[in-house]
C-alpha positions as CSV (number, residue, x, y, z in Angstrom):
1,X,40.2,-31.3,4.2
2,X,37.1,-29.5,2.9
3,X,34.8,-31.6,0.4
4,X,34.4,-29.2,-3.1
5,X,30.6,-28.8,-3.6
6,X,29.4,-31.0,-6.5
7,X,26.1,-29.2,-8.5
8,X,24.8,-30.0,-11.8
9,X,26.0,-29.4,-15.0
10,X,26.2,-26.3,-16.2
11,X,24.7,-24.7,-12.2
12,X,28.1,-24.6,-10.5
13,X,27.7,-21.8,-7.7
14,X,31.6,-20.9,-8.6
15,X,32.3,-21.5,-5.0
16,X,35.7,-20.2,-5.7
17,X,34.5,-16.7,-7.5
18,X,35.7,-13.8,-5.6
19,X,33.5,-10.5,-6.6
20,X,35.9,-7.3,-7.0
21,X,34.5,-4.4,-4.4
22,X,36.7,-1.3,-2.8
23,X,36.4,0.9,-0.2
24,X,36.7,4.5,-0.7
25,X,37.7,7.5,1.0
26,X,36.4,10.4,-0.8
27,X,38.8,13.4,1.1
28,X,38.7,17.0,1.5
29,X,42.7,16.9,0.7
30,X,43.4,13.2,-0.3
31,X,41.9,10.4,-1.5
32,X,42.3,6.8,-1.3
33,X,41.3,3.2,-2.7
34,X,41.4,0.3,-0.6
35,X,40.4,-3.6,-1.2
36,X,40.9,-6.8,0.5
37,X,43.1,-9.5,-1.4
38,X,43.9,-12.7,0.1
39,X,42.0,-11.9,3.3
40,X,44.4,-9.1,3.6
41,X,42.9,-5.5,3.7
42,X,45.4,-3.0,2.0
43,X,45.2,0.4,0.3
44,X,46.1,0.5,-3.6
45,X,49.3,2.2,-4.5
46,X,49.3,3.8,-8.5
47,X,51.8,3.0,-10.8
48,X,54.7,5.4,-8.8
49,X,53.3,3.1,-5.2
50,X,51.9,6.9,-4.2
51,X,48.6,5.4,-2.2
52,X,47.3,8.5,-1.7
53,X,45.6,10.7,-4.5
54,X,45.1,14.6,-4.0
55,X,42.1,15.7,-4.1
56,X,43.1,18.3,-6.8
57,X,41.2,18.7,-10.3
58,X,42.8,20.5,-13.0
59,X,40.5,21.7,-16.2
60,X,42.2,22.5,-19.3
61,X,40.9,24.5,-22.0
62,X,39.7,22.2,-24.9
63,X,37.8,20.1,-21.8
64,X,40.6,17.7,-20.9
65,X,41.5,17.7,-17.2
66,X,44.4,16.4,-14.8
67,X,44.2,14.6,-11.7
68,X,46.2,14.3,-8.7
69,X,49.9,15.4,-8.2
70,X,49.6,16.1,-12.4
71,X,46.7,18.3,-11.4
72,X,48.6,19.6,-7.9
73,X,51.3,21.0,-10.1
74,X,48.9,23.7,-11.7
75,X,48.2,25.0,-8.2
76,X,50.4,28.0,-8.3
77,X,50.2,28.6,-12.0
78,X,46.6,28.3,-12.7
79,X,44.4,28.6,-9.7
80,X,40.9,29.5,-11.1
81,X,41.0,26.1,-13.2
82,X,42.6,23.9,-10.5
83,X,40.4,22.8,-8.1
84,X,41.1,21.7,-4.2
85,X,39.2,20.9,-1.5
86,X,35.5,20.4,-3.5
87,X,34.3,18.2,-0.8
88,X,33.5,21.3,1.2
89,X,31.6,22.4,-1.9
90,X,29.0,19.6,-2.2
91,X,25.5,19.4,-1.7
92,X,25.8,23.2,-0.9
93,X,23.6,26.3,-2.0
94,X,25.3,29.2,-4.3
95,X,25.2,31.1,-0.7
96,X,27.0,28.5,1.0
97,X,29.1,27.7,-1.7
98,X,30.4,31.6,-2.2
99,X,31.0,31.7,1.7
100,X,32.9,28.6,1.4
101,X,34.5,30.3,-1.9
102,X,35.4,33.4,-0.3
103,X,39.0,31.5,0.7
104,X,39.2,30.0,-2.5
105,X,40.4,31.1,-5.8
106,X,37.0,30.3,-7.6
107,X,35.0,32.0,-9.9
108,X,31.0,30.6,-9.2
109,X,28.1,31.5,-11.3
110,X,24.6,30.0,-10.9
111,X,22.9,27.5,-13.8
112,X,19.8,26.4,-13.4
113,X,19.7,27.4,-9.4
114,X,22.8,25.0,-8.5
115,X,26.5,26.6,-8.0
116,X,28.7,25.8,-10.9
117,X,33.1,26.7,-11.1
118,X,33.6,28.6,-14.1
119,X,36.9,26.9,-15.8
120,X,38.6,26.7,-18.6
121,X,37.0,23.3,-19.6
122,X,33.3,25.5,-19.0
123,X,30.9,25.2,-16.2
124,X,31.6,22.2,-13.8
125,X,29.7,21.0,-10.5
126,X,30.8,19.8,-7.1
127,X,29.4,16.9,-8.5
128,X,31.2,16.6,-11.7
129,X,34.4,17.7,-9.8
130,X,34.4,14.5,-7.3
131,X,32.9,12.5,-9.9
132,X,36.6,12.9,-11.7
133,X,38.5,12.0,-8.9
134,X,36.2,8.4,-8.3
135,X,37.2,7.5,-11.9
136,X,40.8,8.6,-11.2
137,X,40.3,5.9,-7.8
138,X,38.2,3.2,-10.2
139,X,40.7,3.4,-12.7
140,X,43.2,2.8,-10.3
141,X,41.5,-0.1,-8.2
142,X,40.4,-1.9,-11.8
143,X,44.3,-2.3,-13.2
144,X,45.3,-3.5,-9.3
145,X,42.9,-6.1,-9.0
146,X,42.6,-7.0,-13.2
147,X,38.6,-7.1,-13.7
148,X,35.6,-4.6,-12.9
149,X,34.3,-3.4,-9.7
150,X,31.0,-5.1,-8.3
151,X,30.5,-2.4,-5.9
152,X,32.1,0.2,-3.4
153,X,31.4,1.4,0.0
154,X,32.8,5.4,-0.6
155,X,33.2,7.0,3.1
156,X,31.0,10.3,4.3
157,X,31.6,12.4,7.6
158,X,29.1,11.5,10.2
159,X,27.7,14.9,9.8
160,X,27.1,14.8,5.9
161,X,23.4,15.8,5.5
162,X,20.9,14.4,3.0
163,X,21.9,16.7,0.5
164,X,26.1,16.3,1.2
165,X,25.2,12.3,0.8
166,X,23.0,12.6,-2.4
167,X,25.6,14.6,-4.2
168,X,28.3,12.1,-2.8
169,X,26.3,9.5,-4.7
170,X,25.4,11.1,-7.7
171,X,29.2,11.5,-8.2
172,X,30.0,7.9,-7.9
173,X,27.1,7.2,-10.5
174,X,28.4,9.4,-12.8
175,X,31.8,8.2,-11.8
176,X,30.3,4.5,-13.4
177,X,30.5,2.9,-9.9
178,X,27.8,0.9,-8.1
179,X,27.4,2.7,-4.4
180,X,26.8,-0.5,-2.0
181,X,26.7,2.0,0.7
182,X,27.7,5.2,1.7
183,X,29.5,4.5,5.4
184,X,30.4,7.4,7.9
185,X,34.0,8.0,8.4
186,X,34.0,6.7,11.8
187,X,32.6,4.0,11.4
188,X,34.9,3.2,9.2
189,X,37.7,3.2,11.5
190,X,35.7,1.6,13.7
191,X,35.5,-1.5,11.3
192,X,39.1,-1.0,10.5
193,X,40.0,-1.6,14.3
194,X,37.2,-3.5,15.8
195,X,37.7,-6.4,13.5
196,X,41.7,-6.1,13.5
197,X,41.8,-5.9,17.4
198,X,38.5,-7.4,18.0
199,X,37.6,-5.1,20.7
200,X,35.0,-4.4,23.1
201,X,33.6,-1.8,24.9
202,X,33.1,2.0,24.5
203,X,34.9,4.0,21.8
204,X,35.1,7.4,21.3
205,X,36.6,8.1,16.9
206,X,37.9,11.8,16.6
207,X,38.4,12.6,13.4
208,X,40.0,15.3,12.3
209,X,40.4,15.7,8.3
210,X,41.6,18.0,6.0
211,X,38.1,19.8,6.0
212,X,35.8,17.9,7.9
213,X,35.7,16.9,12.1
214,X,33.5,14.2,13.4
215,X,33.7,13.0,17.0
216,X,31.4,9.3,17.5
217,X,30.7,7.7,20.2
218,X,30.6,3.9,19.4
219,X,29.8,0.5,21.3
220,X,31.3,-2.2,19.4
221,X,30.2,-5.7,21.4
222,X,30.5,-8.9,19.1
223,X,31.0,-7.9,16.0
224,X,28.2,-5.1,16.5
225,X,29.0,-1.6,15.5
226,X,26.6,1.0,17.1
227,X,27.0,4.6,17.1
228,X,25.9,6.0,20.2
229,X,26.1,9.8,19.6
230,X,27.9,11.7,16.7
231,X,28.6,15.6,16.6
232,X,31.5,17.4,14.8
233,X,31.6,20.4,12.5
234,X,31.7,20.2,8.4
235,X,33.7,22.9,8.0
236,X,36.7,22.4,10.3
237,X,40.1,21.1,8.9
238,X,43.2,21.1,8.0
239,X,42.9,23.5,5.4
240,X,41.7,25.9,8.7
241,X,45.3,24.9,9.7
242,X,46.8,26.0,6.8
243,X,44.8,29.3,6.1
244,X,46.0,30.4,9.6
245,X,49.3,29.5,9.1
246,X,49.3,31.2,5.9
247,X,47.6,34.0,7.3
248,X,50.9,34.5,9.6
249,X,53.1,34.5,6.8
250,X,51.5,36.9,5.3
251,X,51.5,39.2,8.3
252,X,55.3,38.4,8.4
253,X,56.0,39.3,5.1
254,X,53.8,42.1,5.2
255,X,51.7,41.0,2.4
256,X,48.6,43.4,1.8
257,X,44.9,41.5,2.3
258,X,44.0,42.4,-1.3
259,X,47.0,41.5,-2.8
260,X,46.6,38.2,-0.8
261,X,44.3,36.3,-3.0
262,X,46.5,36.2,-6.1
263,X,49.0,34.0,-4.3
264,X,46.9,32.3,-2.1
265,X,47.8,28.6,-3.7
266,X,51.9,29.5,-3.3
267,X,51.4,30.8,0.7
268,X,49.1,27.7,1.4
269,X,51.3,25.4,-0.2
270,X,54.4,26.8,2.4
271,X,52.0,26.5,5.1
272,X,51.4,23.3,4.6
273,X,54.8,22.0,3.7
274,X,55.4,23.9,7.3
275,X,52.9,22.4,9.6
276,X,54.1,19.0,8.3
277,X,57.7,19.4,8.7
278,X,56.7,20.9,13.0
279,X,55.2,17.4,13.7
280,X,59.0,16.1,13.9
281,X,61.2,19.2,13.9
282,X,61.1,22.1,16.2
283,X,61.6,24.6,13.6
284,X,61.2,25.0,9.9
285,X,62.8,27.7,8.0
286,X,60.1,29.8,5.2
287,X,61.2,31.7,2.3
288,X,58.5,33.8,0.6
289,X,59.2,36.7,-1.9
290,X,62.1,38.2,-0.1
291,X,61.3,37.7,3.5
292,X,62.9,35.2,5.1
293,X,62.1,33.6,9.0
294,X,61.2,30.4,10.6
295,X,58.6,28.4,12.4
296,X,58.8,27.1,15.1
297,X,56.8,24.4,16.7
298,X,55.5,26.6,19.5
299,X,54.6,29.3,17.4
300,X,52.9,26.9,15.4
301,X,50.5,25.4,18.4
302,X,49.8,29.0,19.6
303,X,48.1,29.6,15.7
304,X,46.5,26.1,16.2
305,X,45.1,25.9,19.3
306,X,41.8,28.0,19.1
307,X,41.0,25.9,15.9
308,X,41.9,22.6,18.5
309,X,39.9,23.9,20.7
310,X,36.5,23.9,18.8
311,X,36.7,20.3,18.4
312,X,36.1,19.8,22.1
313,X,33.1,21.4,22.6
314,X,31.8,18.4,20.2
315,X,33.1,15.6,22.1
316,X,31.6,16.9,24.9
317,X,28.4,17.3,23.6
318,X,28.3,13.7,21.7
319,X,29.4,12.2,25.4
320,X,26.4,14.1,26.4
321,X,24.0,12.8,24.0
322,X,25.4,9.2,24.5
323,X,24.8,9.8,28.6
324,X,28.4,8.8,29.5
325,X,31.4,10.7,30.7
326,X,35.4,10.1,30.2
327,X,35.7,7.6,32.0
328,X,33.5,5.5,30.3
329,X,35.3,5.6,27.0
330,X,37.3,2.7,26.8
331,X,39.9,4.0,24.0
332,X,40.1,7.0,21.8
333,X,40.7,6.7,17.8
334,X,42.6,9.0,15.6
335,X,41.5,9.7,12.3
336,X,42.3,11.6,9.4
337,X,45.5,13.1,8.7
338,X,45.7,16.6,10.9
339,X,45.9,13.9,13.9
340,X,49.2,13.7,13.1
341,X,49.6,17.5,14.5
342,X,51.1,17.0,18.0
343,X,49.1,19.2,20.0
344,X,46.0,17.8,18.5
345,X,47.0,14.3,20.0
346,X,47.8,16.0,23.4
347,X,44.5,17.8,23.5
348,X,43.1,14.9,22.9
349,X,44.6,13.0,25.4
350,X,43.8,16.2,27.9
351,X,40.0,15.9,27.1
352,X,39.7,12.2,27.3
353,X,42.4,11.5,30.0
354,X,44.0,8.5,28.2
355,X,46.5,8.4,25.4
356,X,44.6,8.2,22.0
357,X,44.9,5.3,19.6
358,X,47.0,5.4,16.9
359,X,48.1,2.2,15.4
360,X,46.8,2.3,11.9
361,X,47.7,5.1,9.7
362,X,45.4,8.0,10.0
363,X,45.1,8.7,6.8
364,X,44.2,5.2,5.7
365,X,42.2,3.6,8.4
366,X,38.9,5.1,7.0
367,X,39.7,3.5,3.5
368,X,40.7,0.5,5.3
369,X,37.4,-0.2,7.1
370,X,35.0,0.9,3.9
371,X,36.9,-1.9,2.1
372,X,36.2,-4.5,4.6
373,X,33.0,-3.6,4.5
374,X,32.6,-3.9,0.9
375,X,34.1,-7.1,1.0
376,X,30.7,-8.2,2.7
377,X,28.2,-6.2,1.2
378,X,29.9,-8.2,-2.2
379,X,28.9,-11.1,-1.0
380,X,33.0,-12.5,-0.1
381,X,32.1,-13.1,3.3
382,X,28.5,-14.6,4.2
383,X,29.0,-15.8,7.5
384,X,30.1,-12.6,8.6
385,X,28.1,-11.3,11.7
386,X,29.1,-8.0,11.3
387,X,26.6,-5.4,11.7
388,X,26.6,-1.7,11.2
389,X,24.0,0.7,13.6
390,X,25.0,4.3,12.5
391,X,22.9,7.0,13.6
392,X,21.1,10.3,12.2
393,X,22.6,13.6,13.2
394,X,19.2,15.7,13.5
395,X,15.3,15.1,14.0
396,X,13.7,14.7,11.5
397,X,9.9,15.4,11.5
398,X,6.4,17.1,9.8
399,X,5.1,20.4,9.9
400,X,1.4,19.9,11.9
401,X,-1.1,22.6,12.5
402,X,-0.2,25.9,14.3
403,X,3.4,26.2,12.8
404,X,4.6,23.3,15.2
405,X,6.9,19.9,14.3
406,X,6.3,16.9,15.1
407,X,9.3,14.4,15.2
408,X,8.8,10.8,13.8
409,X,12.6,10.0,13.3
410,X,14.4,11.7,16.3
411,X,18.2,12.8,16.2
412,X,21.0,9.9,17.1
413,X,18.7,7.1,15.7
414,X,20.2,4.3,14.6
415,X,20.2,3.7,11.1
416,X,18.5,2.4,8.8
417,X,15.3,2.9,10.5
418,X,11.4,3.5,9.4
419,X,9.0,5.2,12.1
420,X,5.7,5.6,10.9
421,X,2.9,8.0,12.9
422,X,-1.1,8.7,11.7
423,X,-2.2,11.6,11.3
424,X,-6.0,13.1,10.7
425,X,-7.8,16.3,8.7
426,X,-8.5,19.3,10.2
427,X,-11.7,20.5,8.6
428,X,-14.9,18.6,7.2
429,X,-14.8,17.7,4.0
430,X,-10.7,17.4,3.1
431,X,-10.2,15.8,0.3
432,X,-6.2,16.8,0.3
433,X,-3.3,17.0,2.7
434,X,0.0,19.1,2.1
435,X,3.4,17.6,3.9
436,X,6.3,19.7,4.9
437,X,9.2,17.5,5.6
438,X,11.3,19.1,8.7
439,X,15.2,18.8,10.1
440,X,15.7,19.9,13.1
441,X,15.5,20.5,17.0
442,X,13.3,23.1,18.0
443,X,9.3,23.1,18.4
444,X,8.1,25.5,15.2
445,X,8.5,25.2,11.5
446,X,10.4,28.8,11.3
447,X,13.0,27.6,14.0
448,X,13.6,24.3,11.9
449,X,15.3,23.4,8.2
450,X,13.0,22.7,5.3
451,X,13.8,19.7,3.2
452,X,10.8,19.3,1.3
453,X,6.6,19.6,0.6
454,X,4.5,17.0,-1.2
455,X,0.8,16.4,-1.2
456,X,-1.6,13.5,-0.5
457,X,-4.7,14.5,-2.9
458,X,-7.8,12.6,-3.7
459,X,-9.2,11.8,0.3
460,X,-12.7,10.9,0.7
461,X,-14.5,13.4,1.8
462,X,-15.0,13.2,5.7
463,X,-15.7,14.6,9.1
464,X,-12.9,16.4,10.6
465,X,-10.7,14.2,12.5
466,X,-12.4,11.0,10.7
467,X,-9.7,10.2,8.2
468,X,-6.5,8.5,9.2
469,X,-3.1,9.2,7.6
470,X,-0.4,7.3,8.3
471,X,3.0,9.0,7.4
472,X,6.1,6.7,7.3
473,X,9.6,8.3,7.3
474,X,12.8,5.5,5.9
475,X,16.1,6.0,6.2
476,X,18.0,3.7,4.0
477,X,21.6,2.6,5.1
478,X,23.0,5.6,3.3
479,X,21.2,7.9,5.3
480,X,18.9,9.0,2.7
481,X,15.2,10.1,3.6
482,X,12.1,9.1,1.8
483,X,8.5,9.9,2.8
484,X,5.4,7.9,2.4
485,X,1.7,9.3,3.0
486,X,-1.2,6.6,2.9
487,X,-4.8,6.9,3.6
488,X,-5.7,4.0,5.5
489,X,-9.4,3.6,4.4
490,X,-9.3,4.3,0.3
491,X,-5.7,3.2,0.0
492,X,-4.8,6.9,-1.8
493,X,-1.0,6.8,-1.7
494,X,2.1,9.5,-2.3
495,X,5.3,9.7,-1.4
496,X,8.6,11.5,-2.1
497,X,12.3,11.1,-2.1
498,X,14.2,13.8,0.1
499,X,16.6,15.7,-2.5
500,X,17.1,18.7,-1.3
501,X,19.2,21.5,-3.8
502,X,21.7,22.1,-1.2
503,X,23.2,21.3,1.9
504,X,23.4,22.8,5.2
505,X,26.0,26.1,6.1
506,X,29.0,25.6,8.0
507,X,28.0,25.3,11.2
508,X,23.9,24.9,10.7
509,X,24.5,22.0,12.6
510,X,26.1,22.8,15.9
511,X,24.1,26.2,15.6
512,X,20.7,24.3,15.6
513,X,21.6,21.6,18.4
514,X,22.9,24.8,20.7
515,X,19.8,26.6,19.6
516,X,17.8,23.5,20.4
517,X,19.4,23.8,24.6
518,X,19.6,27.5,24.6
519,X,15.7,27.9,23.9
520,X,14.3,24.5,25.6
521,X,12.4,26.1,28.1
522,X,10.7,28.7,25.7
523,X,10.4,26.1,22.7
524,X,8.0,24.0,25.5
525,X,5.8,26.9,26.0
526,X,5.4,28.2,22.8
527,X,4.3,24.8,21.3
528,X,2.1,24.7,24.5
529,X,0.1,27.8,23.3
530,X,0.2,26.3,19.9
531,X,-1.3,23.6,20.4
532,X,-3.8,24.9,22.6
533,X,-4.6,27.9,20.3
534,X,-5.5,24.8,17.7
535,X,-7.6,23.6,20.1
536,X,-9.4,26.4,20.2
537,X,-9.6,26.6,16.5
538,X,-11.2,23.0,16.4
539,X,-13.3,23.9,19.1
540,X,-14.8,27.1,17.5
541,X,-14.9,25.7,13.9
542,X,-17.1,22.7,15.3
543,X,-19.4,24.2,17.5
544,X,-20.0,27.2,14.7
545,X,-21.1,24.4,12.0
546,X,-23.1,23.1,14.7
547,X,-25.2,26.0,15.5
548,X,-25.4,27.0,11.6
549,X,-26.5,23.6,11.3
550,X,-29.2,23.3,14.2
551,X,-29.2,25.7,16.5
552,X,-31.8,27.7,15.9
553,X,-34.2,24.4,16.2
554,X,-32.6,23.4,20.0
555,X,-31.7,26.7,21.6
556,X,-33.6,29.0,23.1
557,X,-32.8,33.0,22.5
558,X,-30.6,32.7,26.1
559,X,-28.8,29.7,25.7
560,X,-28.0,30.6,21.8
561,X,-26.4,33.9,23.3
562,X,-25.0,32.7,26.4
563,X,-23.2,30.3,24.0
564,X,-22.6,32.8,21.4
565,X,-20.4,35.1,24.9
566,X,-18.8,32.1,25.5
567,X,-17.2,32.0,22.2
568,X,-16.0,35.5,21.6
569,X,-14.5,34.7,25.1
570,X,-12.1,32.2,23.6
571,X,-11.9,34.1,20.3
572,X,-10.1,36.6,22.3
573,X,-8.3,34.7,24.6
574,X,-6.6,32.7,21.8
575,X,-5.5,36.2,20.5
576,X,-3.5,36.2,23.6
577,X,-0.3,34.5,24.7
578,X,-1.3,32.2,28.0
579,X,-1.8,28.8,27.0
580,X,-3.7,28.1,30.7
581,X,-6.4,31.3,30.0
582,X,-6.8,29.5,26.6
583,X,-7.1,26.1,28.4
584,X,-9.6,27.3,31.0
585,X,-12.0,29.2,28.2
586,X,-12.7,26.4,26.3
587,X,-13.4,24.1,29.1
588,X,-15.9,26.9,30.5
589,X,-16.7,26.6,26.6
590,X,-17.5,22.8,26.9
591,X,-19.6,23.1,29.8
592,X,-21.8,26.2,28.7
593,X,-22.1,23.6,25.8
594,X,-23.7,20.3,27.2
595,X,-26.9,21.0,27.3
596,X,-26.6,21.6,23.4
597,X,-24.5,18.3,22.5
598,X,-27.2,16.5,24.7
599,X,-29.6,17.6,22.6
600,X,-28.0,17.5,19.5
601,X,-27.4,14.1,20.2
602,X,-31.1,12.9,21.6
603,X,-32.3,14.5,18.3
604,X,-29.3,12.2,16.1
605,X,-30.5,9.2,18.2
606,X,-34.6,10.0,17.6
607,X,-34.1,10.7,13.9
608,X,-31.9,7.3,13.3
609,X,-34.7,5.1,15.0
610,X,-37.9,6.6,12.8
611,X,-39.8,4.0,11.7
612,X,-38.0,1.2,13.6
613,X,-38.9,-0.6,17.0
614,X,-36.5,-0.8,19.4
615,X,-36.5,-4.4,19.7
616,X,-34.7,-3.9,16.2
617,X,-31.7,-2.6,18.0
């Protein structure tokens, strides 16, 4: 039998103290609240045994609110104050966010630049929105296990950006809960079945949610977790499945567009209750304000399929990125509840050419693996060898002269990382440095997403090109960006935290990666005249301070004007658009110039060794 540890009194390590932590799965229709008791990972039931929460928020005048199926029941009744699906709403822009809104029965208004839901209760955020239903989940988790939470791990789609994750975490802080990491979605699954099943190999995770789709492709080897490639689409759902199917009711029973949005909530609730009842029946009889038909199964996967069908152009770009084909993938994952759709799980199996994996509950296995995880992050298991390597969807990089980006963190990076690069001045005499913090795939700033500008002030005062600044991008285990600028000689220092207002559109993503293939060949020869046009601009800038500064003492009338020709030559070629004729005038430049730096460089020696031997030297 084991020996207790013995300490001194009044130091016991409480050997036997197990710290409370949960795993979260923050959904776009449900959410859940999952912990491991007893070594046994299981999701937490309320007080009815319902494990699953809606993701439903209803505001009541006075500033109370309901959560959950209480909230659910407002649906119909009181749509402006009862709100669904907010997970598509956060980190988003008032643009994004009305776009988004267009399908939903909101009312937005803008306060202080950021999207708010005008309700009953008064304004209320994304943020404030989610933030309710984490307490509703704390709450929940804190009478199950009888003490406070140490921590949680709450769950993000692989394709939340910096802005989506921020607001995710703002909401648990407000929420009162300590975020010990934000983990993608699947690599949560991952955890959930890698550690069950203890497997090796290649895995592809589809997950398919109620408004998000991820597709990763994972190598789990020995308890290491490493996301290969990750691609998916932040606006694609089940509540897609249910605004078509609603859609064909309302062509049925000849329900006018306009008169459409009052009973939105009723139609999407049928559609719902319909798509669930086809992934066991063949048919499924709908009654709506006097019409009366059915549903059948078929009917059902010809409204589905074109939304199936986007999900594959992922996977096939994440298999792609991960340089692998089908047949490498050992085993496919389902996640998230719309797996459960038949035809979903055949396409599936079409694409990959093996049956997918479903022996975990869909709509549990992402809570399932966030909870294991932060079991460990608590501190419960310290031997464990687990280790997580997600990955960053897109580039990120720094706006550098001529409009171009250069990437220092480059897309499907595992994460966390921290890539640092130096950079130098452009002109004599800079004592400042402005930063503009990039996202994206392509070659110039305007092609590219802007998350954010800071500036390094205070430089000494040098030649062009003298100064070194090294720039150091982190990505923390959240994915969260922050920026460091340092010059390496004085030590001057700034740096910034990436926040940015609001999030990426719908489909920013995909449309910036396809952007990114569609214009690789043009991209490569537009930063190629870039960069030689700044060249040029060095070049000129130099040589004019040179001959302001001397040449009328080393160059005769000829060679001043000879060099003078040569110059407007490559003024005017940079005004053009071929990187070689740019290329080719400044090395005829350089050579019409020789003579001169010779010179200038006898007469820097000459004047260095007045009034010394050279025995000195």
């Amino acid at each position: 039998m084991a020996l207790l540890q013995i300490s001194e009194p009044g130091l016991s390590c409480a050997p036997h103290q197990h710290r409370l932590a949960a795993g979260i799965d923050l959904g776009t229709t449900h959410s859940l609240v999952a912990c491991v008791r007893s070594g046994v990972c299981e999701t937490l039931p309320d007080e009815q045994g319902r494990h699953l929460l809606p993701s439903v928020v209803h505001y009541q005048t006075g500033g109370g609110c309901q959560v959950g199926y209480e909230a659910q029941i407002f649906a119909d009744a009181d749509p402006l104050n009862t709100i669904a699906s907010v997970k598509r709403l956060m980190g988003r822009g008032l643009a994004d966010v009305k776009a988004i809104g267009s399908r939903l029965p909101y009312d937005f208004v803008e306060e202080s630049g950021m999207p708010r839901l005008k309700t009953a209760a008064g304004l209320k955020s994304p943020v404030q929105t989610s933030a309710r239903i984490l307490w509703e989940l704390k709450t929940r988790a804190e009478q199950s296990l009888g003490g406070d939470l140490t921590g949680v791990v709450i769950t993000v789609p692989a394709y939340f950006d910096d802005a989506q994750r921020q607001s995710t975490k703002d909401a648990a802080t407000l929420a009162g809960l300590k975020v010990l990491r934000l983990l993608s979605e699947p690599t949560a699954a991952a955890i959930a079945y890698g550690l069950d099943k203890q497997a090796k190999g290649i895995y592809a995770i589809y997950d398919l949610g109620g408004g998000t789709f991820d597709i990763s492709i994972l190598r789990l080897q020995r308890g290491v977790f490493e996301v290969l490639a990750t691609a998916g689409d932040s606006a694609l759902g089940g509540d897609d499945f249910d605004r078509e199917i609603a859609h064909w009711i309302m062509q049925q029973a000849e329900i006018p567009e306009d008169a459409a949005h009052t009973r939105i909530r009723s139609i999407l609730t049928i559609a719902r209750q319909a798509k669930e009842k086809l992934t066991d029946q063949e048919s499924y009889p709908i009654e709506f304000e006097g019409w009366c038909g059915s549903l059948s199964r078929s009917q059902l996967e010809q409204l589905l399929k074109p939304l199936i069908q986007k999900t594959l152009p992922a996977c096939r770009r994440a298999l792609r990125d991960a340089g692998l084909n089908n047949q490498d993938i050992q085993e496919v994952v389902m996640v998230g509840g719309s797996t459960r759709v038949p035809l979903v799980r055949k396409m599936v199996e079409d694409f990959f050419q093996r049956p997918p994996h479903v022996d975990i509950d869909p709509d549990k296995v992402v809570a399932i693996g966030a909870a294991i995880q932060a079991d460990i992050l608590a501190g419960n298991k310290p031997d464990s060898e687990m280790l997580l390597l997600d990955v960053t969807p897109l580039s990120l990089g720094l706006e550098t002269m001529g409009g171009l980006v250069e990437k220092i963190i480059p897309r499907n990076t595992p994460i966390p990382t921290a890539k640092a690069q130096d950079f130098t001045t452009f002109k004599d005499g800079q004592t400042a440095m402005a930063l503009h913090i990039l996202q994206g795939e392509r070659e110039l700033v305007t092609d590219c997403r802007s998350l954010a500008r800071f500036e390094l002030r205070g430089l000494p005062p040098m030649v062009a090109g003298a100064a070194r600044i090294r720039v150091t991008f982190q990505i923390d285990a959240d994915g969260l960006l922050s920026v460091t600028a340092q010059e390496q000689a004085s030590g001057i220092k700034s740096e910034i935290v990436v926040k940015p207002s609001y999030g990426l559109s719908d489909n920013d993503i995909e449309q910036m990666l396809r952007d990114a293939l569609d214009h690789a060949n043009d991209d490569v020869e537009t930063r190629n005249l870039r960069e030689q046009q700044v060249e040029a601009d060095r070049v000129i800038n130099a040589l004019r301070a040179a001959l302001k500064a001397d040449g009328h003492k080393l160059l005769r009338k000829d060679e001043f004007n000879n060099i003078n020709a040569g110059l407007d030559k490559l003024l005017k070629t940079t005004r053009g658009k071929d990187a070689g004729a740019i290329a080719q005038a400044i090395e005829e430049l350089n050579k019409i110039t020789q003579t001169y730096a010779a010179r200038r460089m006898d007469a820097a020696i000459s004047q260095a060794m007045q009034g010394h031997r050279v025995d000195e030297f």
